[in-house]
N, C-alpha and C positions, 0 to 999 in steps of 0.2 A: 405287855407293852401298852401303855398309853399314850397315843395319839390326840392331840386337839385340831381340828381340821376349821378355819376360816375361809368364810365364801362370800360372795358379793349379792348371793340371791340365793334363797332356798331349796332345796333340793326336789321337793314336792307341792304340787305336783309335775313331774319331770316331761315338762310339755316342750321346753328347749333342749338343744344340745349341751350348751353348758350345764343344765339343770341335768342333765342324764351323766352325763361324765362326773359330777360331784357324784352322786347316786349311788353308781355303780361301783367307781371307787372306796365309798363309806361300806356299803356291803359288800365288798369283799376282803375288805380290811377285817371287819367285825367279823366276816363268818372263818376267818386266820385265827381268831381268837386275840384279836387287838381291842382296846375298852378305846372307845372313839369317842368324843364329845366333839360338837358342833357349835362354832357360834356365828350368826348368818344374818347381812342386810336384809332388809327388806325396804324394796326402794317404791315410787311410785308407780313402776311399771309391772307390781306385782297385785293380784287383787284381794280383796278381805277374806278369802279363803286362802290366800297363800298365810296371809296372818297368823290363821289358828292353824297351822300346817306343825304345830309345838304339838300334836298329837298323832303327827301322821310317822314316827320315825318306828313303827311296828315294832317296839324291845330292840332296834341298832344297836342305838345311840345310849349311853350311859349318863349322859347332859345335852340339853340343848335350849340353845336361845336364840331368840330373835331381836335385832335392834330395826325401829325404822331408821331409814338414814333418805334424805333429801339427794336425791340425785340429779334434777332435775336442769336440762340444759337454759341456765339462764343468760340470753344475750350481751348485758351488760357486765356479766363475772368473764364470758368468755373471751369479751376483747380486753377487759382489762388484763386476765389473765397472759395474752396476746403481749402485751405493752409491757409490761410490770414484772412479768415472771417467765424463768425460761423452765419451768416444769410445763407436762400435759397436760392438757385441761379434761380428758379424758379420764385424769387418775387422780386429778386435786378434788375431783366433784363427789367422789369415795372417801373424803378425809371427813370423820365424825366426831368429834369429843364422845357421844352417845358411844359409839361403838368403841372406843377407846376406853370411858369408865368400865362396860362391862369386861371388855379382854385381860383387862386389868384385874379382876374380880375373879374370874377363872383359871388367871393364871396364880392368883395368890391361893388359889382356896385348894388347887388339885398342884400337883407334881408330877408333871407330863415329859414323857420319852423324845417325845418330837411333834413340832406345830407344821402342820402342814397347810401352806397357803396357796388357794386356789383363784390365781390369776396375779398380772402386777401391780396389779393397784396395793398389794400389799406391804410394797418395800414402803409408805410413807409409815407404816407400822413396826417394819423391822426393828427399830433402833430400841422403842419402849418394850418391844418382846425381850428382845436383849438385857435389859435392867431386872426383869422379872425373870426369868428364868435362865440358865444356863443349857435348854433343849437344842438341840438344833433345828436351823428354822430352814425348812424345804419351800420351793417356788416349786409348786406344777404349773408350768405352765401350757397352758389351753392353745394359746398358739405363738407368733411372735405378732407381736401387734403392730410395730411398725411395717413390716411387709402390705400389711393389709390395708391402712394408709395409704403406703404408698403406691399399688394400685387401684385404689379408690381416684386418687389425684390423676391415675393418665387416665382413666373414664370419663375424668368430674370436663363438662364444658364449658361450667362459668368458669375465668380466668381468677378470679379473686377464691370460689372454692378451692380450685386446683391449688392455688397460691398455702391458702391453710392448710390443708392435706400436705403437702410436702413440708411444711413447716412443723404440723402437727407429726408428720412422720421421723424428722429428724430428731424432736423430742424423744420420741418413744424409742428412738434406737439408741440414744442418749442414755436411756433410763435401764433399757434391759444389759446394755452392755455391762450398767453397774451392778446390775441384779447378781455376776457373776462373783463380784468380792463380797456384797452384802448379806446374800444368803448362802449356806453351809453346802448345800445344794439343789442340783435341778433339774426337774423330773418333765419334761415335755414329754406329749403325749401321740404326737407325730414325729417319722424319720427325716422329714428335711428342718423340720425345728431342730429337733435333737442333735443335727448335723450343724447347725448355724450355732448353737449354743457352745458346742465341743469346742468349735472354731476358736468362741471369745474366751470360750472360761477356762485355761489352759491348766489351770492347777484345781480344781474343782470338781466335784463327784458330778457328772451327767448320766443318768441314766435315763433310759430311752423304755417308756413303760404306757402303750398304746390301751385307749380304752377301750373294755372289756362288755363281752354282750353276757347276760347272764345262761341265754338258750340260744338256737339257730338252728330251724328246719323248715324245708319247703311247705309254707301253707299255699293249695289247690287255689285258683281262682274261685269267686264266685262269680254264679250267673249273673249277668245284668242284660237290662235291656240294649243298651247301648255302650259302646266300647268306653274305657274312661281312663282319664289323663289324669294324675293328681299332682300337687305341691305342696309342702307341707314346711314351714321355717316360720322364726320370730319375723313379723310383721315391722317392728319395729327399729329392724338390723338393715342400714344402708346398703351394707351387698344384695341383700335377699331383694329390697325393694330395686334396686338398678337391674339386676339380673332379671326379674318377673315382668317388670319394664320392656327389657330388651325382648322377652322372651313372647309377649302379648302383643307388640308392633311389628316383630319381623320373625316370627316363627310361626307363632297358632293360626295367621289367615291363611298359611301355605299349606298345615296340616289339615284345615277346615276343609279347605278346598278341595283336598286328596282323597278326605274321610266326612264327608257332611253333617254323620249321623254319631260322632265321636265328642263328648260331654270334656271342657276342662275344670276341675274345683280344684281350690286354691283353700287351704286352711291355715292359719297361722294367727298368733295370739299379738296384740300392742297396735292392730291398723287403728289410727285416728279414726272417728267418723267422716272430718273433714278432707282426709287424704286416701281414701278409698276411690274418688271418681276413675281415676285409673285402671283398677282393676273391673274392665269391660272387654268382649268381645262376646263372637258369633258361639253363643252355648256355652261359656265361660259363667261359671257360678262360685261366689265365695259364702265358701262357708263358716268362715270363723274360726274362733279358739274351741277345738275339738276336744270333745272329755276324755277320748282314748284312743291317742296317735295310732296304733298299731292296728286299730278295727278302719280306723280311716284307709292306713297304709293298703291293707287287705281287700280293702273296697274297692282297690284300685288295678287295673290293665296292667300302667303302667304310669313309672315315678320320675319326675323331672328334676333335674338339680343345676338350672342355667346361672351360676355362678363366675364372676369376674374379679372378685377380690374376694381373698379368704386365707389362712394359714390352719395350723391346727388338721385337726381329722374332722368331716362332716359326718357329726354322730347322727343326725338320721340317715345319713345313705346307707352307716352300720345296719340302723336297725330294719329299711326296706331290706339291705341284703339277707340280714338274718331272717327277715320272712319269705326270702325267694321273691321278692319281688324285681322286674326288670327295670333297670334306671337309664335316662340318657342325662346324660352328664356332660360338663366342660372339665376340659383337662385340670382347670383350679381347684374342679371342685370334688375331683380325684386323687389330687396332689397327695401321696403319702399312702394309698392305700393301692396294697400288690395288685392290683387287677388288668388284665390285659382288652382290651377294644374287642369285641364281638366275642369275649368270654362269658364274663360274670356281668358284666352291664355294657353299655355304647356309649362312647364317646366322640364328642360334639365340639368342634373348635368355632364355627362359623354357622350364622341361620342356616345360609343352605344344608350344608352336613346335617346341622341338627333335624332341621325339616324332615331329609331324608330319613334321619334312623330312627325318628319317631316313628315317622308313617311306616318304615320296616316293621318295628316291631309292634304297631298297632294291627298288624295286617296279617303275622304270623305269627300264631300262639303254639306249633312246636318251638320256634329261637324261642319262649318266654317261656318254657316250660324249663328249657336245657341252662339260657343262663340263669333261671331263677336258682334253681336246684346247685349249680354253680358257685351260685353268692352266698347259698345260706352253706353251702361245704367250707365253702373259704372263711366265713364267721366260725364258724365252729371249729376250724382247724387253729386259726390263728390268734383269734381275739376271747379263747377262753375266759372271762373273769378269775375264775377260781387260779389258775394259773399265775395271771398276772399280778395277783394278788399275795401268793405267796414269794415272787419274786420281790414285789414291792416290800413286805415286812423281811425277808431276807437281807435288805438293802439297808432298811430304817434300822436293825440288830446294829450292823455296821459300823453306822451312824452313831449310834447313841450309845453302843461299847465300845466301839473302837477296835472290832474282831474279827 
């Protein structure tokens, strides 16, 4: 079976969420015995190493390309786009002639079983996949995007963001609702996606195919001097910077206070230089785009994930859990994934709570041994790759016979 897999960003190296979800995906597709070819933006928020990343696909991938495509949020395309057009400007800023001449070029040159496209920005592509190939064309989608919109809009407190957010939300549910007759079918990768999807697309294959860790076993704390807090998410993702926000002003002076001698680092790839002044407080240190999330992870006490808007699965909470690391969490940013409060990680609805169950588990490292051991059981039991991957080419047979 031949698979051609479209993505909005490169796979490598898999310092995001979505960069991990395509990832693990492609290799476990590949290790089914599926011939997978890749062809993948490269936008401005990726750096000249993501560039030459055409070497990094270890024997996967059977083709791969990179196109750059201009993403870039520019003020006067947006309000026009505002006035003049009832698409999202979110997904119009994805449309490339570039990326179109080569898709065009891969789909003439190979005869492919099925294209699978990773995220929505790709229905403005559907129609020309269509004219070139008779494959059927899969949406994974990553999450539902309008949701997350529109909880962006009840946080946002200027009145005119909120105003676009809700605006910008009704688009996107506009768009995904059509995703159901436009493409063949749709593979979300979270259970309340999956559930909202079933809803719209009534005659339409849903399959519900959560992302896959490739390992999950308890790594031991190491020693440090000092107890420590970490965060880890694109820098450049508005939920990530609202939640960090929240979580810097009405959380960490409470755990400061409880724990004095307790370190927070913040790592995460896309902060401006100009929009970093925020990221301060009492032993609060940012470190950056880190070369290998998992040694960071590891580095770490304990992992925070203060989230307000999100859909989808937070594939790093996967992979702290896969390492047995403990997490406090907002119920958003748990949304989808089986875990119970004072089991596998804590969860945090309000500062105070959260306050609380930091400094809990900053304070006793038996609970951080038990839910560690906990989360990396629950990864391993449920989020096999291998697994989910032969279900997924089970599905795509289907699809593309008809059996």
């Amino acid at each position: 079976m031949k698979i051609l897999v479209l993505s909005s960003k490169p796979p490598w190296p898999p310092r995001d969420g979505g960069a991990v979800a395509t990832l693990r995906c492609i290799e476990g597709l590949a290790a089914s015995g599926a011939g997978v070819s890749l062809l993948s933006m490269i936008t401005e928020k990726h750096s000249p190493g993501d560039v030459s990343a055409d070497n990094r696909d270890d024997g996967i991938l059977e083709e791969y390309r990179t196109v750059p495509v201009d993403t870039a949020i520019r003020p006067l395309k947006m309000i026009g786009n505002l006035i003049f057009s009832r698409e999202p400007y979110d997904l119009a800023r994805f449309i490339s002639p570039s990326y179109s001449q080569s898709l065009q070029a891969m789909l003439s040159g190979t005869r492919y079983d099925i294209v699978q496209c990773e995220g929505l920005l790709f229905t403005h592509y559907v129609d020309e996949i269509r004219k070139a190939t008779d494959a059927p064309v899969i949406l994974r989608a990553h999450n539902v995007e309008h949701k997350i919109r529109e909880m962006m809009a009840a946080q946002a407190l200027n009145p005119l963001r909120k105003i676009y957010l809700n605006n910008l939300s009704k688009r996107l549910s506009k768009t995904e609702t059509e995703a159901c007759r436009r493409f063949d079918a749709v593979v979300p990768i979270s259970e309340p996606d999956c559930l909202w999807y079933r809803n719209m697309c009534d005659e339409k294959p849903v399959l519900l195919l959560e992302t896959g860790m490739p390992e999950a076993e308890y790594v031991p704390e190491q020693e440090v001097e000092n107890i420590r807090v970490g965060f880890i998410g694109a820098l450049n993702w508005q939920p990530n910077i609202m939640g960090l926000k929240w979580f810097l002003k009405h959380v960490w002076p409470c755990v400061s206070a409880r724990i004095p001698s307790a370190t927070l680092h913040i790592a995460g790839r896309g902060a401006r230089q100009g929009d970093r002044h925020w990221i301060r407080g009492t032993r609060v240190m940012f470190e950056g785009e880190v070369d290998d999330s998992r040694a960071f992870m590891t580095s770490m006490n304990v992992l925070i994930a203060p989230l307000f808007a999100g859909s989808g699965l937070r594939i790093k909470i996967l992979e702290a859990m896969s390492l047995g690391r403990t997490m406090v969490a907002t119920p958003v940013a748990v949304s989808g994934l089986p875990v119970e409060d004072g089991k596998e990680l804590l969860i945090a609805s309000d500062s105070s709570s959260f306050c609380t169950k930091l400094t809990m588990a900053l304070t006793d490292p038996v609970m951080r041994v038990s839910a560690g051991q906990a989360a990396a059981k629950l990864v391993r039991e449920r989020y096999d790759n291998h697994l989910h991957s032969e279900a997924l080419i089970g599905f795509y047979r289907k699809m593309s016979h008809g059996t």
